[in-house]
N, C-alpha and C positions, 0 to 999 in steps of 0.2 A: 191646712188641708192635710187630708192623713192619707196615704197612699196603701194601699192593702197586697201584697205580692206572697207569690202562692211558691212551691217548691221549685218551678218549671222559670218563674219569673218574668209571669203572666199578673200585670195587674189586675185582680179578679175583683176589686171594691175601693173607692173613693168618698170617705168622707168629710164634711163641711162644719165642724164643730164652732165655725165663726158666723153667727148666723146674720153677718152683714151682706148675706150675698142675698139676692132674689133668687126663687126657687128657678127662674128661667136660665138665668147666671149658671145656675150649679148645674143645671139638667144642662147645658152645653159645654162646660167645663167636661163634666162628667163622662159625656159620650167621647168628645175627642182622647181622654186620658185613656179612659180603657182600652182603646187601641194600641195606646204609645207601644212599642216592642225597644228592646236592649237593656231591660232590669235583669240583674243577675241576682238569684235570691242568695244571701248570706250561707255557709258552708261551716255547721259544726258537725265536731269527729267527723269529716270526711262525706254529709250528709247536705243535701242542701233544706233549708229549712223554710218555714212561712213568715214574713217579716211585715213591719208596718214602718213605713217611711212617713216624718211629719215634717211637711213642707210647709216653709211661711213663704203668703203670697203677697206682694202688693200692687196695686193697679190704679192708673190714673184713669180719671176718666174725663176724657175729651170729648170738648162741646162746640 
């Protein structure tokens, strides 16, 4: 999962470059993420900048 954070450290994009997920998976992953709030964007010369955070996920699935 690739997390998309903007100057303010606002996730403004979530992508799924592992396409084992169902589109429904991702469209609910996706809504709760962009919410998350507490990312700090990265600070170069004294600026904060736009970053991409790549998270590995794993998940059981219980039946």
């Amino acid at each position: 999962m690739i997390l998309y954070v903007n100057e303010k450290g606002d996730i403004t994009d979530v992508g799924f470059p592992d396409e084992s997920l169902t589109k429904d998976c991702e469209a609910k992953m996706r809504a709760k993420l962009l919410v998350l709030k507490g990312w700090k964007a990265p600070v170069v010369n004294g600026k904060p900048i736009k970053s991409t955070f790549l998270c590995s996920i794993n998940c059981i699935l219980w039946q």
